[in-house]
N, C-alpha and C positions, 0 to 999 in steps of 0.2 A: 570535927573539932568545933565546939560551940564558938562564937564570937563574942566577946567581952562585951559586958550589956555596958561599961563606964567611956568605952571609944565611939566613937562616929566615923563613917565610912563614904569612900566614894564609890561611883559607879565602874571608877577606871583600879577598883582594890585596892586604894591605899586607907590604911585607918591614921586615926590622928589621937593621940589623949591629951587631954588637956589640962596645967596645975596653972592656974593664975592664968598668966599672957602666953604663956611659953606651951606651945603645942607640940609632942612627941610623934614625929611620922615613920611609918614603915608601910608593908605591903600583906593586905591580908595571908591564911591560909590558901584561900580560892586559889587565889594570887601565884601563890608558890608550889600547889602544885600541880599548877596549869602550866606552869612555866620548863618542872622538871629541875634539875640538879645546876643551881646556881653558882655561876668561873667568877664573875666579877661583879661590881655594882660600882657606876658610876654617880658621886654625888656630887653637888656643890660645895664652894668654901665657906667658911665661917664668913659672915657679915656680905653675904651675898642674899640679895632680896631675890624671893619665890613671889609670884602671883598664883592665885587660887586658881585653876581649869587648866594650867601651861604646866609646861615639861619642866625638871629641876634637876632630872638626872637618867640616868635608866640603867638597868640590871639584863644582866647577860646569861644565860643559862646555854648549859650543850644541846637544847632544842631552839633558840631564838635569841633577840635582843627587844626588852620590851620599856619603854617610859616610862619615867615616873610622873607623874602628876599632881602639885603641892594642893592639896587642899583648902588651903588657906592663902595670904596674902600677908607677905611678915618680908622678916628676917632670922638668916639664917644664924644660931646661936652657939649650936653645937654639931656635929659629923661624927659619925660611929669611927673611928679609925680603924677597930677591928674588924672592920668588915672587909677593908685591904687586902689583910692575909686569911680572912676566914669569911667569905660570899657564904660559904653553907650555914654558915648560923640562921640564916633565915631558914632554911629547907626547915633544920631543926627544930626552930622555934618561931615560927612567922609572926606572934601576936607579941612575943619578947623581946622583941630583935627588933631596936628601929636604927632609921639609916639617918633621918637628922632631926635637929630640934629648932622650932620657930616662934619667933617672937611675935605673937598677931598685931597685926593693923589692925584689925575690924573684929572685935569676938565676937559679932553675929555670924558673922560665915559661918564658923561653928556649931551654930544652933541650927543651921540652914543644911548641913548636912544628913545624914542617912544613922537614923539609930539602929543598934545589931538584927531588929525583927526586920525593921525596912530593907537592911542588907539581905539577910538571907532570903526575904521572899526576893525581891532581885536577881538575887544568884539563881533560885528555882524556875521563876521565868525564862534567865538566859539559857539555864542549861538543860529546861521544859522537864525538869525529877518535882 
């Protein structure tokens, strides 16, 4: 699955899109199916501040339970609610599917992260293909 050249990504698989201040996060493809067949995803609430590098939530799969990691440093705006009753939409659609939305403190951080070619050579190193 290619990676959306319009998102930015971390090293921990979460991508981020960005409209104005308000940054869209979810968890790459890699992400999802490294992970295997996603039971729940645990997020934060609305108006609940993320720092960039820290944990904000994590996702549970029938192989593991893994972090989320916010990209950025904001607050929290919006939460997927359908993710509650339907964790598989990410398997689904991993670059569709995000789990919250934030309002940046800093839109450099953004610029500081990982564009789609930086990702994937990333991912070719970690997984030496």
């Amino acid at each position: 699955m290619p990676y959306p050249t319009n998102y930015r990504y971390t090293r921990e698989h979460e991508w981020i899109e960005l409209d104005g201040a308000i940054g869209t996060v979810g968890i790459t493809d890699y992400a999802q199916n490294s992970l295997g067949d996603i039971v729940y995803v645990d997020a934060p609430k609305v108006g609940d501040a993320v720092t960039a590098n820290a944990t904000f939530g994590s996702v549970e799969s029938v192989k593991a339970v893994s972090d989320l990691y916010s990209p950025v440093t904001g607050t929290v705006t919006a939460v997927n609610d359908e993710l509650k009753t339907a964790p598989d939409k990410i398997n689904e659609n991993p670059h569709g599917t995000w789990i919250i939305k934030v309002e940046l403190s800093d839109l450099a951080q953004y610029d500081a992260l990982l564009d789609a070619a930086a990702y994937e050579a990333f991912i070719a190193e970690e997984t030496g293909s």
